[in-house]
C-alpha positions in Angstrom: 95.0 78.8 101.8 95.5 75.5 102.7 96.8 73.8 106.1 100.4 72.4 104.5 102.4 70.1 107.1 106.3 71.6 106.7 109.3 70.0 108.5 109.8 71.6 111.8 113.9 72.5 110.5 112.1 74.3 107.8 109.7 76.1 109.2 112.5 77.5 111.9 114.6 78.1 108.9 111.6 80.1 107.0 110.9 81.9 109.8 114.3 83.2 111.1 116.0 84.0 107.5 115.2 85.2 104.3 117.3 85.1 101.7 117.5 88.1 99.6 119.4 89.2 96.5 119.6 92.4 94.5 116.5 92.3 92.1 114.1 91.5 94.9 113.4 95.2 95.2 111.8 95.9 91.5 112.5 99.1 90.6 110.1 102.3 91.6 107.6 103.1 89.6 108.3 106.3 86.9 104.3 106.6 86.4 103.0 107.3 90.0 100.4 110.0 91.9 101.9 112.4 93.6 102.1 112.8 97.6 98.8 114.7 98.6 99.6 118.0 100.1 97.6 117.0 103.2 96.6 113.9 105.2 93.8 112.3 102.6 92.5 108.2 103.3 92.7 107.1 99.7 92.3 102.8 98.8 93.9 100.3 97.1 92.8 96.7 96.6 95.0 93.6 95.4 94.9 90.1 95.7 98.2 87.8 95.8 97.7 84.7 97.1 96.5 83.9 100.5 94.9 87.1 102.1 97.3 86.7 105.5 100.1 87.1 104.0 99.2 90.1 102.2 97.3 91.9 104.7 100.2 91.4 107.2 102.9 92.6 104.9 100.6 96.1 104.4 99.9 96.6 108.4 103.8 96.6 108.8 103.6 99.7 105.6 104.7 103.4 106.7 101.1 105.5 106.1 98.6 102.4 106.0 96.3 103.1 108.2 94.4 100.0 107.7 94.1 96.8 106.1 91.5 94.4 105.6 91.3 91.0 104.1 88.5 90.1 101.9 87.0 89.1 98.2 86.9 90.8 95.4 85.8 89.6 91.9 83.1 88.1 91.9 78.9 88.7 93.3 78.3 89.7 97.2 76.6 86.0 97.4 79.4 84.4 96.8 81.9 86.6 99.1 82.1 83.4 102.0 85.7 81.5 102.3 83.6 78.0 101.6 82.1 79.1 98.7 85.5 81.4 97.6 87.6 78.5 98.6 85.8 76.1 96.0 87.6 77.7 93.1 84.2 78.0 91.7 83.4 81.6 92.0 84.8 84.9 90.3 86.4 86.0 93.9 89.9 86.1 94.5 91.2 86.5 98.0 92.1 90.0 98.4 93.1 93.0 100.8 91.6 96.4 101.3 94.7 98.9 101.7 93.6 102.0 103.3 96.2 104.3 103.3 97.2 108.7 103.9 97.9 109.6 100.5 100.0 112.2 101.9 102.7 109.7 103.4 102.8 107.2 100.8 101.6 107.3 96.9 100.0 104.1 95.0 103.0 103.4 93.4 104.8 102.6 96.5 102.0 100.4 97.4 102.2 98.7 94.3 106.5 98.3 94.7 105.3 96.2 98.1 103.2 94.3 96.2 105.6 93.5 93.7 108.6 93.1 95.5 107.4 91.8 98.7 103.6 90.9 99.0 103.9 87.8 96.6 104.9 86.3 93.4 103.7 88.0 90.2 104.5 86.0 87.9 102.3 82.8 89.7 99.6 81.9 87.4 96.4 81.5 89.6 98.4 80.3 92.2 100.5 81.2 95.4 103.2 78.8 96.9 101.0 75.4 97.9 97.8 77.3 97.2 96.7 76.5 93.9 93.4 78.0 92.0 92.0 81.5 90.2 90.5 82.6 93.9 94.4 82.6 94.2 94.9 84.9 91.0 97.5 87.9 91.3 95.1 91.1 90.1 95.2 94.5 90.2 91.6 96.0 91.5 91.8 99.6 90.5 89.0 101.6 91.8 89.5 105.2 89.5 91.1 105.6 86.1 94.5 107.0 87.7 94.8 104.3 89.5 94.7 102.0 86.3 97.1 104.4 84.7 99.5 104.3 86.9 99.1 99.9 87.3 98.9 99.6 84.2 102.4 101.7 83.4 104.1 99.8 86.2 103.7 96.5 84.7 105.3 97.2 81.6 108.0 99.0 83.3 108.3 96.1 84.7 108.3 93.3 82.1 110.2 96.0 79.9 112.9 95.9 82.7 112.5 92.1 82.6 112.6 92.1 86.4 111.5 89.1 87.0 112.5 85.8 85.2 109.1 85.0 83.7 106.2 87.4 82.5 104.2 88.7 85.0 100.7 88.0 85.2 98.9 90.1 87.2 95.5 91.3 85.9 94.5 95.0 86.0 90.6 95.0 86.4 87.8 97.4 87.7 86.6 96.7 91.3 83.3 95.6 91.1 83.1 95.7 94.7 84.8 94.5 98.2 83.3 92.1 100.3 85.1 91.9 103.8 86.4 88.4 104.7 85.1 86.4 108.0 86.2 88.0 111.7 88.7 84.5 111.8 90.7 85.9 109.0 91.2 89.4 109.6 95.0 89.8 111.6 95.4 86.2 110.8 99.3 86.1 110.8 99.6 88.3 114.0 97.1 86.4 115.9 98.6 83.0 114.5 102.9 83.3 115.1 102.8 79.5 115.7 100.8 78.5 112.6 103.2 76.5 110.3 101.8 77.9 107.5 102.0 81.2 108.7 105.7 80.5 109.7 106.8 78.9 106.4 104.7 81.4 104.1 103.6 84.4 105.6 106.0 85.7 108.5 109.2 85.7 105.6 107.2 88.6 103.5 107.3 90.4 106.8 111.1 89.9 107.1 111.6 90.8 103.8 109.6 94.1 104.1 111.7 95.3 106.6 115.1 94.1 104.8 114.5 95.8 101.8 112.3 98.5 102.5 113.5 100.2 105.8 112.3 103.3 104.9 108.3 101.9 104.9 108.7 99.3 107.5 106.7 100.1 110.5 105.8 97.7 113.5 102.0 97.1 113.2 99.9 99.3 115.0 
């Protein structure tokens, strides 16, 4: 991400309103795992943008237990926000979900991400932050998983639920590298940041507007 300077009526205005219409919920996925009989930590891992944003909007998800931003993409000695901020590297900045697969399914993770967590149809980009480490992707860690991302896309363009194509890459995790102490709990830690204000703190609103049922206070 980078440090934007926004009109102080805007950020207020970001901040304190989201404007929402009918097709910002994307429809639930038909292709999904079911709930697990009992309490089981499963993972997910997607990158959207700016790892605050993302993160926050999963620690305010009914049955995440944790969250964690971080790179994924890309070599272990590259996995440091310089190096990942360059543009240069495979990385994209991305979140570690872990959630009870016996509360929510991987579906429902993916309907935040697609309705809420950011844009998918932003090529290498997120808002004002421009480059691949920026990417929307998909980091599917078993062949379900894939499956069921894969299925949900084009549900999804079939739909046409958004005005443009998406673009959102379904790939292998290679691995997860956890992101510097500064950026984990960024948003929460940072209410006052005008980036946070203007970019982040709406997905949170937005969360709990359209998806009551999932919206928790963070833990």
């Amino acid at each position: 991400m980078r440090l934007t300077l926004f009109p102080i009526a805007a950020v207020v205005l970001a901040a304190g309103a989201v404007a929402l219409a009918a097709e910002d919920l994307v429809p639930a996925p038909r292709v999904d795992a079911p709930l697990a009989a009992r309490s089981e930590s499963r993972k997910a891992v997607v990158a959207g943008g700016c790892f605050w944003g993302v993160e926050a909007v999963y620690r305010h998800v009914r049955g995440v237990t944790r969250a964690v931003s971080g790179y994924a993409g890309g070599a272990g000695a590259g996995a440091h926000y310089e190096l990942v901020s360059t543009g240069r590297t495979a990385h994209a900045e991305s979140v570690e979900v872990t959630y009870d697969a016996s509360t929510i399914t991987y579906g429902q993770l993916l309907r935040v991400f697609f309705s809420v967590a950011h844009d998918p149809t932003e090529l290498n980009r997120q808002g004002p932050d421009v480059g691949r480490q920026y990417r929307s992707v998909i980091f599917t860690t078993d062949a379900d998983q894939q499956r069921i991302a894969k299925a949900y896309i084009a549900q999804l363009d079939e739909a046409r639920a958004f005005p443009r194509r998406i673009v959102t890459e379904v790939v292998t995790l290679p691995a997860f590298y956890k992101a510097e102490d500064e950026h984990q709990d960024y948003v929460a830690k940072h209410p006052g940041d005008p980036y946070v204000m203007f970019n982040d703190a709406p997905k949170i609103k937005k969360l709990q507007a359209l998806m009551p049922h999932l919206y928790v206070e963070q833990r």
